[in-house]
Structures are given as C-alpha cells and as structure tokens.
C-alpha positions, 0 to 999 in steps of 0.5 A: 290541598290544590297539589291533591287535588291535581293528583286526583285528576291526573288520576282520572285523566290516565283511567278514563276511556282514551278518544284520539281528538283527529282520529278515534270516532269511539273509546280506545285502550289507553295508548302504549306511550301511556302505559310505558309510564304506568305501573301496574297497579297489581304490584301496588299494597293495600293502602294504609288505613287513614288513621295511619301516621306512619311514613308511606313504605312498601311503593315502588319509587315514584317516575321521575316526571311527577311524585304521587302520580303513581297511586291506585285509584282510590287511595287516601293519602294520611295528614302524615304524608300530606305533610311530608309532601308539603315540607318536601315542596318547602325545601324544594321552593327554599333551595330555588330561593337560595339559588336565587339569592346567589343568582342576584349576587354574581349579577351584581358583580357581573353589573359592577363589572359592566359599570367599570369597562362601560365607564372607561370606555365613556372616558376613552372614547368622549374625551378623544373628541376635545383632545383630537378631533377638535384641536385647533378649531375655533371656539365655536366649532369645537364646543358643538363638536365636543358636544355631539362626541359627549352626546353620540358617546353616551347614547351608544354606551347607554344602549349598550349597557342598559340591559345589564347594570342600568349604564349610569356611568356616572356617580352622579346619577348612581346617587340620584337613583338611589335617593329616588329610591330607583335601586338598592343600597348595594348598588352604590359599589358602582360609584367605586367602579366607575371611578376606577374604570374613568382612570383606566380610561383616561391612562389608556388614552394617556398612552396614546397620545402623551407624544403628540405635539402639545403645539398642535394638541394642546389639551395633551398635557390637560386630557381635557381634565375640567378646569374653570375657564378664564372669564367665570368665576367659581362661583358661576361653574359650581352653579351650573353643575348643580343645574345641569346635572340637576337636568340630566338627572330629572331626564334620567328619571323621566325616561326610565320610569316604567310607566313613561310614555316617551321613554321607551327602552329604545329611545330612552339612550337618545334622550339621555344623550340630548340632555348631555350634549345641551349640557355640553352647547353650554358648559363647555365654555365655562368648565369643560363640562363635568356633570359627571365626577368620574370624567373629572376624577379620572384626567385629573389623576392621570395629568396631576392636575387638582385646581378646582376639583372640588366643584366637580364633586359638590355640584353634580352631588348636589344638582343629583340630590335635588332631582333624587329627592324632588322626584320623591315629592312629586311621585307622592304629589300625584300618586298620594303615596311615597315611592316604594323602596327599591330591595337590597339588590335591586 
C-alpha cells in the first residue's frame, strides 16, 4: 500500500513544473538529467482494465534504480500486479535475511577465533610477569607487581577484543553471562577455545623459558601453574575462588550493562581490570590466583602438573553462577520483569 502510494508521488514529483531552488524565479522544463531517466510515455500500451489478472506484459523493463517508477500517469496497477509486487519485495527481505543468518554465523567463527588468539595472548603475556619479572623479589614485591601484570594485561586485551567477541577471556565469565541471560547458547564454544588458546599460550611460553636456571627462576618448572600454597588449606583456596570470581563476575556484569552510568565502553576495561588485580593483592598468596580456569588449565597441561586442579574448575564456576544467577533477581527486583533471553547467536 504505502510503496503505491510512493510510486503515485514520484509520479507527481517527475510531471510537475520543475523550479530550480537557488536559480529559477519561474517554472522550467523538467532538467535534461531527468529526462535521461524518463521513457517516453508514447511507447507506453494503453493500461490494462482494473478487472484484468493477467501479469502486466507489453512494458519496456523498468530503470535499474526503482521498479514501477516508469508508469503513465494515471495508471491503475490491478490486485494481481500488486501482489506480485508484494511477494517480489518478500523474497527480496527473505534473501537479506538468509545473508544475515550466514553473516552472524561467519561472526561467530570469526568471535571463536578472537577468544582463542586473545586468550593465548592473556596467558603469554600475564604469566611472564610471575615467572620473570618478579623472580627472586620478596614476597610482597612480587605479589603486587604479579598483580598489576594480571590487571595492566586484561585491561588492554579487554580494550582490544571487546569490540569483537566480547573478550571473556575466561570461561568463567562466558558461564556467568550466559546464566545471566547476557548472550546465547552458542557462545559457550568460546569455553573450547579459550582452553585451547591458554595452552597454545602456555606452550609457547614454555618455549621460551624451559633453558632459564630454575635456581634463579624458579617458577620454570611450575609456569606459575596455581597450586594451593603452604599455610592454606583447600578448604580456604576453594572459598576464595568462589568469592572473587563471584566479584569480578558482578563487575563484568555491571560495566557491561547498557544502561550503566559508569561503565562506558572506554572505561568498562579498566574496571575489569581493578577488579583482577584486587583479586590478584589477595589470592596471590594463597593459590596463585586463578579466577579463570583456563589460566589454570593451560600451565597445568603444559608442566604436567595436576595437584588441586580441582578447586580451580568448581570454585570460579561456581562463584560465576552465583553473580550469573543473582543478577537475574535483581533485574526482576527492580525492573518487575525477568531478563529478556538473549538469541541463539547473540
């Protein structure tokens, strides 16, 4: 209806007087260019009566820049030719969908792909930091500057990938967002990837620094793999996995929200990384630190190293479920309406 309706217009528009806006004081002949795109309606049939459900035949092809545009003034398109108008427009719409569908698909892939190199990257790059940088410093020293390479690492990787696959890094924080409704089912195939790109991080930094002299580095052997430390107990390391994941997963989820006052798409890397190096001031004596099982997956493969493995997987799943699951509530808490679920390939 309203594409007939255009049509009747531009056929107004291109048979009025034409009036040149800076120059023409009075009506002119309709401009040359114009013409250029205007058949001669003398070559044009008589139109076919209304009744008439017969395919329109007998008109030259329409221009290339508009169907219909071309017809005689006064001339009635039948239901029939309407219609066919209609179902080509359909198929059309139908035909961007499908290209579309195809477009999110080869994101995704390409969003999969970012997640592995970003990931690899996170475990190259962070874990250098306690195996050299900080090697044979005090304790104290080396826990905050272990702290600002996790932080200053994250931020810029965070920076960086975000614009493309949401740079989770983590599959932690790919669970959480998920249970929070955040992104879709398929999304989860970055939990795969990212464990693949820690170890492809972690071989790569094997191989750079298995000659050093485990008397001066002596987190070589380990590469920093987490490992409960002497004075804690299991018990104590599983809790404070669940609690600080369970923080930088609420910080995530905060930051990331489209309505979040203060977590503004440049700023939103630098609060995710506050929160990874408090995490880090803290648990860094305790367990290394984990809140991420991929950068305890990928060392413990490489270096063979399996003690405690276990904590590493159930507590930052189980601290991101809570913030996942709790964010919920509160949406429905406020908002008085759960969270709309995010699509398949969102």
């Amino acid at each position: 209806f309203f594409f007939g309706l255009f049509c009747r217009s531009m056929d107004q528009y291109y048979n009025a007087p034409y009036i040149d806006p800076l120059y023409a004081t009075a009506p002119v002949a309709t401009p040359p260019v114009m013409e250029a795109y205007m058949p001669s309606y003398s070559t044009f049939p008589a139109p076919m009566p209304a009744s008439s459900s017969a395919p329109m035949s007998g008109f030259p092809p329409p221009p290339p820049f508009m169907d219909m545009m071309h017809y005689p003034v006064g001339f009635e398109p039948t239901n029939r030719q309407l219609m066919d108008a209609i179902l080509d427009l359909k198929s059309r719409l139908a035909g961007d969908e499908n290209k579309e569908e195809q477009n999110k698909w080869l994101q995704l892939a390409r969003d999969c792909f970012i997640e592995f190199l970003a990931t690899g990257m996170f475990i190259l790059a962070a874990l250098s930091v306690p195996i050299l940088g900080a090697a044979g410093t005090a304790a104290g020293i080396r826990t905050i500057g272990v702290s600002f390479g996790f932080g200053f690492t994250i931020t810029i990787l965070v920076a960086v990938a975000s614009r493309f696959s949401g740079a989770h890094l983590n599959p932690a924080v790919t669970w959480g967002l998920f249970l929070a409704q955040r992104i879709g089912a398929l999304r989860l195939l970055y939990i795969p990837c990212q464990m693949v790109g820690a170890i492809t991080g972690a071989a790569i930094l094997y191989g750079i620094v298995h000659d050093l002299d485990t008397t001066t580095y002596p987190e070589v052997p380990f590469l920093a793999v987490n490992r409960v430390m002497p004075g804690f107990s299991r018990g104590e390391a599983l809790g404070y996995e669940i609690i600080f994941t369970c923080l930088l997963l609420t910080v995530v989820l905060a930051v990331t929200h489209g309505k979040a006052q203060f977590g503004r798409a440049s700023m939103a890397p630098f609060h995710i990384g506050y929160a990874v190096f408090i995490a880090h001031m803290v648990m860094v004596p305790v367990d290394n630190c984990s809140i991420n099982p991929a950068r305890s997956f990928g060392p413990a493969v490489i270096a063979n190293y399996w003690s405690d493995q276990w904590i590493f997987w159930v507590g930052p799943l189980t601290g991101a479920t809570v913030a996942g699951l709790f964010n919920g509530v509160l949406w429905k808490l406020f908002h008085g309406k759960p969270v709309k679920p995010a699509k398949l390939l969102e």
